[in-house]
N, C-alpha and C positions, 0 to 999 in steps of 0.2 A: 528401479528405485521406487520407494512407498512414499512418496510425499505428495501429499494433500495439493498445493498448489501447482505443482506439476503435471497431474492427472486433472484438474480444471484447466489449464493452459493448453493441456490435448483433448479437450473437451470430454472428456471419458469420467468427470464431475459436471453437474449443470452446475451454471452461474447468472447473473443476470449483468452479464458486461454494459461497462460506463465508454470504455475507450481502449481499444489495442493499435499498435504499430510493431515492427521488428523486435525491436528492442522491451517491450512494458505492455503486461495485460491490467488492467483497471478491471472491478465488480464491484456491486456492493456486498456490504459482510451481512453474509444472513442473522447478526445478532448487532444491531446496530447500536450505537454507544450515545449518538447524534442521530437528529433529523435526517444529516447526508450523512454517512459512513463508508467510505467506499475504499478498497485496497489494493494499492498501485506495484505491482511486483513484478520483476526482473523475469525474461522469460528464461534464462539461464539460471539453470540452479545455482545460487550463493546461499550456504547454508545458514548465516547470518551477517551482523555488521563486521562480526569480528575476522570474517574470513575475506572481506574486500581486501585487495591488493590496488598496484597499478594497472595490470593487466583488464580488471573489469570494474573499478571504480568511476567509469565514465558514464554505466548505467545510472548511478546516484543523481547524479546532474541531470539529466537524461527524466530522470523522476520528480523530479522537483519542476523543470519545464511542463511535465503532462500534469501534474498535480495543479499550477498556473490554471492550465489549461480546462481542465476538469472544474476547477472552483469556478471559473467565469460563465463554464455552460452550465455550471450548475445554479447559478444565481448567487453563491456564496462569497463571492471574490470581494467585493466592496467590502460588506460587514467585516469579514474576515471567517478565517478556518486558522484547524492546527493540523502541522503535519506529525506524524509519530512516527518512533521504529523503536522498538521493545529488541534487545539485546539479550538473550540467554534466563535463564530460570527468572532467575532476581529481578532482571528488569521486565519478566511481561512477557515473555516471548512461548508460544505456546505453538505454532507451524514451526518446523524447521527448515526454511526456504524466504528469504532477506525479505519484507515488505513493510510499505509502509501507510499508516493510517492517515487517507483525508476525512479529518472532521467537522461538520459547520453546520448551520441554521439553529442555531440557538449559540446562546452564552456561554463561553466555557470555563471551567473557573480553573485556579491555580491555587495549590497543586495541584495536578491529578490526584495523587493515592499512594 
């Protein structure tokens, strides 16, 4: 398989990891959006939101807990962050491999874009 986030999940791409366990590798995005930009993704390949089932939608959860967790080490948790997941051409989606964006230390406005 060619995908980008799977060959930094085998380290066979450098990254500058935030947080791993079993289940979710965290880095930051080498082109950050935010002050913190960091992207928390499944270490099992899901090629996006559209292909979660029941079988590995427990990851999602799972992501949301480490994003928690990430925002607080990161000092962003009070103020607040946004979480992202860009879904297919139209929404944003530019890896093919489900992940999702922590954003924080500054302001973020709405909409995005």
């Amino acid at each position: 398989m060619d995908c980008l986030f799977c060959k930094i999940i085998k380290g066979e791409i450098p990254s500058k990891k935030v947080y791993e366990d079993d289940m979710v590798y965290a880095f930051y995005d080498i082109s950050p959006a935010a002050p913190v930009h960091v992207l928390i993704i499944p270490k099992v390949h899901i090629p996006s939101a559209n292909a979660l089932s029941a079988e590995n939608a427990d990851v999602v959860s799972h992501i949301f807990v480490v994003a928690a967790k990430i925002a607080a080490d990161l000092g962003i948790a009070e103020k607040g962050y946004r979480i992202v997941n860009n879904c297919g051409e139209d929404g944003g989606q530019t890896v093919g491999h489900l992940h999702f964006h922590l954003l924080g230390g500054r302001s973020l406005q709405w909409p995005p874009g």
